[in-house]
Legacy VTK file of the C-alpha trace (Angstrom):
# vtk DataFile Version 3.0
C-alpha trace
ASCII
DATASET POLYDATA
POINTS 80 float
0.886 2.367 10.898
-2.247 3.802 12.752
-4.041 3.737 9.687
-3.344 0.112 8.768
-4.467 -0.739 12.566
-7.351 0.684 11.856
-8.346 -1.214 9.109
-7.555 -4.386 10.659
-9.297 -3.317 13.785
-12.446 -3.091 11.349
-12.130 -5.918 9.703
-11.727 -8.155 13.125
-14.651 -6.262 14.603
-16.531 -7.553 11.319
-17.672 -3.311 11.147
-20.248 -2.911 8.379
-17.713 -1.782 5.857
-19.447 -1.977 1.922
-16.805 0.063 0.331
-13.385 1.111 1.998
-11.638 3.954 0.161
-8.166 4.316 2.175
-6.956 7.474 0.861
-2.968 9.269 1.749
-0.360 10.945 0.635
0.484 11.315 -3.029
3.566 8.857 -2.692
1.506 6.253 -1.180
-1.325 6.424 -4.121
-1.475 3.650 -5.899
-0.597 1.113 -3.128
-2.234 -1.816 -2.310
-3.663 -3.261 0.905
-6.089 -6.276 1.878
-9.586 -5.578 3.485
-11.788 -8.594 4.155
-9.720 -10.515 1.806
-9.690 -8.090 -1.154
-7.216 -5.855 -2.773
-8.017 -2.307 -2.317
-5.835 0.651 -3.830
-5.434 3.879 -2.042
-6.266 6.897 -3.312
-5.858 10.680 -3.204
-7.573 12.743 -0.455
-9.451 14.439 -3.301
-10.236 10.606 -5.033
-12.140 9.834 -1.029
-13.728 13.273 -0.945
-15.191 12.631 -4.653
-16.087 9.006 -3.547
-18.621 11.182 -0.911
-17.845 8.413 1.739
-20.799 7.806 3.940
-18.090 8.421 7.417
-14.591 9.085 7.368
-12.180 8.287 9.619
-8.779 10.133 9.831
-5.152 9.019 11.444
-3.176 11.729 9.713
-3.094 13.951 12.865
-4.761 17.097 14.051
-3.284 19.120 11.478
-4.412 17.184 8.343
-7.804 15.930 9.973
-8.589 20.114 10.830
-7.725 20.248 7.136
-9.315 18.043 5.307
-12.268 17.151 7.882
-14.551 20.058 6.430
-13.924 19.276 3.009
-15.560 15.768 3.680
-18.240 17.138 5.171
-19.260 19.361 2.779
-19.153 16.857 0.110
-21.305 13.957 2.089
-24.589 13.480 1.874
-27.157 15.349 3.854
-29.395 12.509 4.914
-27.635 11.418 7.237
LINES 1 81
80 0 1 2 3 4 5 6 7 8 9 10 11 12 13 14 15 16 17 18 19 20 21 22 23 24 25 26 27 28 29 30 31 32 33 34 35 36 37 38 39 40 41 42 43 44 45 46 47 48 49 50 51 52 53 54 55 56 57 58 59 60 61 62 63 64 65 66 67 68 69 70 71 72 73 74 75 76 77 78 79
């Protein structure tokens, strides 16, 4: 629920978004929610980290953001 607040909070805020990767858990892969009026699937935390996401923002808890938070950072790109 955070994370679909998120999104809409986003989109309402008309944020800059060019590509929105939503990414969870492996039995929510595959699902389908609306950004700006498009369809956009969600993928694996590995699929976003491959994608090498410009900023990512997580709503998984401190657990799973400690987790995973390095792994995007490594992966981004260093100009910015």
């Amino acid at each position: 629920m955070v994370g679909r607040t998120m999104i809409k909070v986003l989109e309402e805020r008309n944020f800059p978004v060019t590509e929105l990767i939503p990414a969870a858990s492996e039995r929510s892969v595959g699902k389908e929610l609306t950004f700006k009026g498009k369809s956009v699937k969600v993928v694996s935390v590995m699929e976003a980290i491959e994608a090498r996401p410009v900023f990512a923002i997580f709503s998984a808890g401190a657990s799973v953001s400690k987790e995973w938070a390095p792994a995007f950072a490594e992966n981004g790109d260093s100009c910015y």
